[in-house]
C-alpha positions in Angstrom: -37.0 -7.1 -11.2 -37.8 -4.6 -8.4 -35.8 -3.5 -5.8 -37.5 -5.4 -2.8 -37.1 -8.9 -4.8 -33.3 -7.7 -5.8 -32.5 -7.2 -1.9 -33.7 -11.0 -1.5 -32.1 -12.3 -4.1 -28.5 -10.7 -3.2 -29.5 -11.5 0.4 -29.5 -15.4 -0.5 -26.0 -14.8 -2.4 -27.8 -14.5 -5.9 -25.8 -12.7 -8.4 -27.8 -9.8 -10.7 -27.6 -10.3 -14.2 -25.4 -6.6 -15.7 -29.0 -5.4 -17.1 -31.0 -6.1 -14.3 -28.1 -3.8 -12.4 -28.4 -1.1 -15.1 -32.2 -1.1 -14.4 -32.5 -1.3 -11.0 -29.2 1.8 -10.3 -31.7 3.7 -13.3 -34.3 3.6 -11.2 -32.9 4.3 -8.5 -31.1 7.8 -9.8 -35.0 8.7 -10.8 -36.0 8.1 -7.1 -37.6 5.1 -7.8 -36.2 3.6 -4.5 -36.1 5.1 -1.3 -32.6 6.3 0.0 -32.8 3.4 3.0 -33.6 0.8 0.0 -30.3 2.1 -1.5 -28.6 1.7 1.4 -29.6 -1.8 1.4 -28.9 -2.8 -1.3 -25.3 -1.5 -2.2 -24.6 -3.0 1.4 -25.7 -6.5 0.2 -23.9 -6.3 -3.2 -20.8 -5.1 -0.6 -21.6 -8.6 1.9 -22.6 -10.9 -1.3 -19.0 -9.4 -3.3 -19.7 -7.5 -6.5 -19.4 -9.8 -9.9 -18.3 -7.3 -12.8 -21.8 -7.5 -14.4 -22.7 -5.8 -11.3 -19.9 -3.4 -11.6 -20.8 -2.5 -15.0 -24.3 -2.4 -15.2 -24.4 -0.3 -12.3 -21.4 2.0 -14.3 -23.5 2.6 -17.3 -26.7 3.5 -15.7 -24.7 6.7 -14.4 -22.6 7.0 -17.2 -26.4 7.2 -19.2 -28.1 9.4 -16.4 -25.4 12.4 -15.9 -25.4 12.6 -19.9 -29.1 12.9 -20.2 -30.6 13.8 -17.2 -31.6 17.0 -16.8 -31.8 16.6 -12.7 -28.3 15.3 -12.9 -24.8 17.2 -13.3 -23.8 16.7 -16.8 -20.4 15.8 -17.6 -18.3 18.8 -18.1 -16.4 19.5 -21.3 -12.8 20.0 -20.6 -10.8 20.7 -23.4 -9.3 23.9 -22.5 -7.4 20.9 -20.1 -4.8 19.2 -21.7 -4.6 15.4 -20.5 -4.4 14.9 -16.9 -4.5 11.7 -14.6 -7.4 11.1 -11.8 -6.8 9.9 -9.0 -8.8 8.4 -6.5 -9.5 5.7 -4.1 -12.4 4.1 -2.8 -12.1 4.6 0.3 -11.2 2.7 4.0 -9.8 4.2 7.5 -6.8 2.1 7.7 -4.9 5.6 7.8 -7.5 7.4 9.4 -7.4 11.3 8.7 -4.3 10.8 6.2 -4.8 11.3 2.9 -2.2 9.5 0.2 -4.4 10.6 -2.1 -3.9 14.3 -1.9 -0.3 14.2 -0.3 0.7 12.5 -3.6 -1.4 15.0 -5.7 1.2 17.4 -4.5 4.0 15.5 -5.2 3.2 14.6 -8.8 2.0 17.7 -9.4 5.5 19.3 -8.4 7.0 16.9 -11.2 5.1 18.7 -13.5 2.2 15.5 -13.8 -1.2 16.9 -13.9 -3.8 15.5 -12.2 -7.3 15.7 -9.8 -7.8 14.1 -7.0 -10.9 13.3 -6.8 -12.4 12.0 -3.2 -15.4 9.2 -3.9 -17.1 9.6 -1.0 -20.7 10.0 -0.8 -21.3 12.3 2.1 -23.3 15.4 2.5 -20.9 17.0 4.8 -17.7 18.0 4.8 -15.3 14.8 4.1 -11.7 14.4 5.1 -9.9 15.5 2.5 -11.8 18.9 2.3 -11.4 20.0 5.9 -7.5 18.5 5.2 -7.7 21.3 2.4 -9.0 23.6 4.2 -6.4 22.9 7.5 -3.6 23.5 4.8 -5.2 26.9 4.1 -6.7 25.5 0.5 -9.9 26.6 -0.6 -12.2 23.4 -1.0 -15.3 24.3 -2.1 -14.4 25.3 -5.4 -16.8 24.7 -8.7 -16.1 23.0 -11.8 -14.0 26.3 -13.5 -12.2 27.1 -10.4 -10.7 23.4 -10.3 -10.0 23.4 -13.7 -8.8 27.1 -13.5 -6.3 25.1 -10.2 -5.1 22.2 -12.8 -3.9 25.0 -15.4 -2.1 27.3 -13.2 -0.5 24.7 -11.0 -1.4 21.3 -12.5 -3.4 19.9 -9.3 -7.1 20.4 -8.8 -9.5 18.4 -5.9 -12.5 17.1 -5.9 -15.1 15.8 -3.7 -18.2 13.5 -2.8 -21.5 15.3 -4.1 -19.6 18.4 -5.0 -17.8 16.5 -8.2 -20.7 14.1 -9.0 -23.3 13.9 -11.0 -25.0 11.6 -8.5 -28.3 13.0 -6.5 -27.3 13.9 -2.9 -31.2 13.3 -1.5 -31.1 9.4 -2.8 -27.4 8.6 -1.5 -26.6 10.7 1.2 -27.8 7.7 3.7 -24.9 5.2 2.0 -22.2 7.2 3.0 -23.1 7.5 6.7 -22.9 3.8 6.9 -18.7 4.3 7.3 -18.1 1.4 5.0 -16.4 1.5 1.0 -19.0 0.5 -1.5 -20.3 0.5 -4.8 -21.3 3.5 -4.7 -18.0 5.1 -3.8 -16.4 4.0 -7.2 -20.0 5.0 -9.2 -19.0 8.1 -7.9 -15.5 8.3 -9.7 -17.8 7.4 -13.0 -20.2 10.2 -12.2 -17.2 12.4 -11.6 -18.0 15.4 -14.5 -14.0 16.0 -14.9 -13.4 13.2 -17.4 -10.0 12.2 -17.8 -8.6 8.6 -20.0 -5.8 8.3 -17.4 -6.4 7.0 -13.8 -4.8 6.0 -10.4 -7.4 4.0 -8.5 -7.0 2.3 -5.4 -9.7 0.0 -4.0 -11.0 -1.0 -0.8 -10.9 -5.1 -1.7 -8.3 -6.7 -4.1 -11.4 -8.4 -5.5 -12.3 -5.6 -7.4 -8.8 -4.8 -9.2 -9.3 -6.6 -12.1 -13.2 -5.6 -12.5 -12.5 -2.4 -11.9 -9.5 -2.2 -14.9 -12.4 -4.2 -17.3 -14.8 -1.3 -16.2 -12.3 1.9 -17.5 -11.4 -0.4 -20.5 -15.3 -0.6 -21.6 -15.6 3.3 -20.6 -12.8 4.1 -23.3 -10.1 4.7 -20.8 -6.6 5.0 -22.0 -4.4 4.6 -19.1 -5.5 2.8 -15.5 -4.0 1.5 -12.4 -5.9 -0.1 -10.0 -4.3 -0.6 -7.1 -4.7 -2.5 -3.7 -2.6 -3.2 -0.9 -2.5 -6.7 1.0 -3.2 -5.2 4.2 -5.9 -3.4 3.1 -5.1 -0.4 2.2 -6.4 1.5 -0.9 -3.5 3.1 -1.8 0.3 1.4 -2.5 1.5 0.3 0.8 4.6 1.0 2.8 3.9 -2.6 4.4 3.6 -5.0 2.1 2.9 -6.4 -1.3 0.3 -4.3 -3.4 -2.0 -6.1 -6.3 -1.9 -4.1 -9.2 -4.1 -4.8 -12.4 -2.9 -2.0 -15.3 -4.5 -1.4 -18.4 -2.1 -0.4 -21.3 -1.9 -0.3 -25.0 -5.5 -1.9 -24.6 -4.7 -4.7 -22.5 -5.2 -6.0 -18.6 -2.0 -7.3 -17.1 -2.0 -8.0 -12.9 1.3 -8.2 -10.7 2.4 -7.1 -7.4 5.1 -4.9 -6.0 6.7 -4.5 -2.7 8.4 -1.2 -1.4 11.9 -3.2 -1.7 11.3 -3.3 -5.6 11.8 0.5 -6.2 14.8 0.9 -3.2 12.3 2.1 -0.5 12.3 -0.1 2.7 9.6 -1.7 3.7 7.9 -0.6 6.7 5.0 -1.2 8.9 1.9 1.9 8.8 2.7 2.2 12.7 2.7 5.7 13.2 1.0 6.9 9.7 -2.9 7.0 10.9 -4.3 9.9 12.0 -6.7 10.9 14.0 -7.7 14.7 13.3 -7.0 16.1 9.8 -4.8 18.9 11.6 -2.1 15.9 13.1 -2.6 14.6 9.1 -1.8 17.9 7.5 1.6 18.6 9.9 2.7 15.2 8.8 2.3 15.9 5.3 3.9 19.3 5.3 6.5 17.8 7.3 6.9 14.5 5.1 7.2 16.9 1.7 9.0 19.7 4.3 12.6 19.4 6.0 11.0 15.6 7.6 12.0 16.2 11.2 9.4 14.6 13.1 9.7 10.9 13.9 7.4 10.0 11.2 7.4 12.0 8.3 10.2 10.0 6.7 7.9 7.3 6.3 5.4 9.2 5.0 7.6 10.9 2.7 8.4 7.2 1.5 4.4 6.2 1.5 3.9 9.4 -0.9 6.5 9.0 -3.2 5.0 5.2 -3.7 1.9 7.0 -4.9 2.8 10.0 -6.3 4.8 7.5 -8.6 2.2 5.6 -9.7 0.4 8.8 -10.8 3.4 10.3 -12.3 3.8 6.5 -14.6 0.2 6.6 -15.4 0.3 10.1 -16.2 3.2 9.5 -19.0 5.7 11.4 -17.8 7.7 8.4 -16.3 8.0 5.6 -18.6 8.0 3.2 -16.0 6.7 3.0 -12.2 10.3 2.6 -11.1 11.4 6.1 -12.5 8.0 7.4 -10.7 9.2 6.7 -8.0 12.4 7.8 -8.9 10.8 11.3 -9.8 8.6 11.4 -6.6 11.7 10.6 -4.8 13.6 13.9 -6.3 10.5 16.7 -5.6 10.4 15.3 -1.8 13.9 15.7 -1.0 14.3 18.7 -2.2 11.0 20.4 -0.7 9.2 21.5 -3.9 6.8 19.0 -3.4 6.2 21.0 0.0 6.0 24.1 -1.7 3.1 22.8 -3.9 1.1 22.9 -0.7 1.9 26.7 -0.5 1.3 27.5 -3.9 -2.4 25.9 -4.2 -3.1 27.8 -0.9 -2.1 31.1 -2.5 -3.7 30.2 -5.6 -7.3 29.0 -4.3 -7.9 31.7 -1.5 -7.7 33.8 -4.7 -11.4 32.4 -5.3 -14.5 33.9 -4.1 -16.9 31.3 -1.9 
């Protein structure tokens, strides 16, 4: 099946068969498609809904391209790193300019949970969460040994978009100025070169939880939460109820939470967007700080959600509850704050 007969087929709600996925994404990493027939099509799977034989298909083409393609990034060998979570999400705008992503990075970190946060984004210019980095006085555009140099020293490293994926900028770039959370945000997290068996995903549609888990299981993955908040958020929400499907000791199990469930009260996201990465950084450092602006202890209990959930899947909380728990210590007492600092002082360190 070509590309053009694949775009009518998802067009008319037709599901693609998992190898007719892995040979049309294969082609399309070779440049057998032009970047607006990408576009297309990964907006159609997005409007159709994405079966897991999509999912997966789609996986192991890049899984089988950044290991033998000589065009692509190949994964990086990282055992001078000991294990360490990933966490990402697939990205929406519900918060705008904030990233829980990053602000729970530090956090977790600060527990002494090692992890990257790794932005999926597919855009060729700056994204969010690098000019947030850079607004907090952290070097972004670090390469693969400076990250992992990051991770070692202070047990949090970031990466982003093209920068850490194995994915080809000139046939994607078009998909991520579209604005809206695709496939080929999370093929990005599989392309990622810093392999880890441990990771915190959120996702943009609760539809993909499950498929998601099934994917890292099939990849070899050890630990996984997916994650995916009722009102939409990728990310666990301060709101309301958040799906969950976890992989564990080989095995898929789904609940949900709610805020109340870990002695945080629930609360609505009214306040938490931002608009300009600046307004997000001051609320973070405030949230992880001495939290005297009107919002920042909200945030502070939005991060510790998160930076629980990492700090579980990492293994250095037996259970989500004493995440939490752990998040909840770090915050209060401003260390998690001081993280920020300390990757500033650390990264700047690095020549461009």
């Amino acid at each position: 099946m070509n590309i053009t007969q694949a775009l009518k087929n998802l067009t008319q709600h037709a599901h693609l068969s998992q190898s007719e996925t892995e040979s049309l994404t294969t082609d399309m990493l070779h440049g057998q498609s032009s970047p607006a027939q990408i576009t297309a099509f990964f907006t159609a799977l997005k409007m159709k809904g994405e079966t897991f034989d999509e999912v997966l298909g789609a996986s192991l083409a890049v899984k089988q391209y950044i290991h033998s393609s000589p065009s692509g990034l190949p994964p990086r060998k990282v055992e001078e790193l000991q294990s360490f979570v990933s966490v990402s999400r697939t990205g929406n705008d519900i918060l705008g300019a904030l990233d829980l992503s990053i602000a729970s990075a530090f956090a977790a970190s600060a527990v002494g949970c090692r992890l990257v946060s790794h932005d999926g984004s597919l855009r060729a210019s700056k994204t969010i969460g690098a000019a947030f980095l850079e607004a907090a006085g952290i070097k972004a555009d670090l390469t693969l040994d400076q990250v992992i140099s990051a991770v070692n020293h202070l047990g949090v490293g970031f990466t982003f978009g093209f920068n850490g994926s194995g994915l080809p900028a000139a046939y994607f770039d078009d998909i991520g100025q579209i604005g809206i959370p695709t496939l080929s945000n999370l093929l990005s997290l599989v392309a990622n070169p810093l392999q880890s068996s441990r990771h915190l995903i959120g996702v943009h549609d609760v539809s993909l939880c499950r498929p998601v888990a099934e994917l890292f299981l099939k990849l070899g993955s050890e630990r996984v939460m997916v994650v995916h908040g009722a009102d939409g958020l990728d990310a666990i929400s301060l709101a309301t109820q958040t799906h969950i499907a976890e992989l564990k000791n080989g095995q898929i199990t789904e609940y949900s939470i709610t805020p109340d469930d870990f002695a945080v009260q629930t609360k609505s996201l009214t306040g938490l967007r931002q608009d300009s990465v600046e307004e997000s950084f001051l609320l973070i450092k405030d949230a992880l700080g001495n939290r005297r602006g009107h919002y920042a202890e909200k945030a502070a209990d939005i991060i510790m959600l998160n930076a629980g959930a990492a700090i579980y899947v990492g293994g250095v909380a037996e259970s989500l509850r004493q995440g939490v728990s752990m998040a909840r210590e770090v915050v209060a007492n401003t260390s998690a704050g001081e993280k920020i600092r300390q990757t500033a002082q650390f990264t700047q360190q690095f020549k461009k």
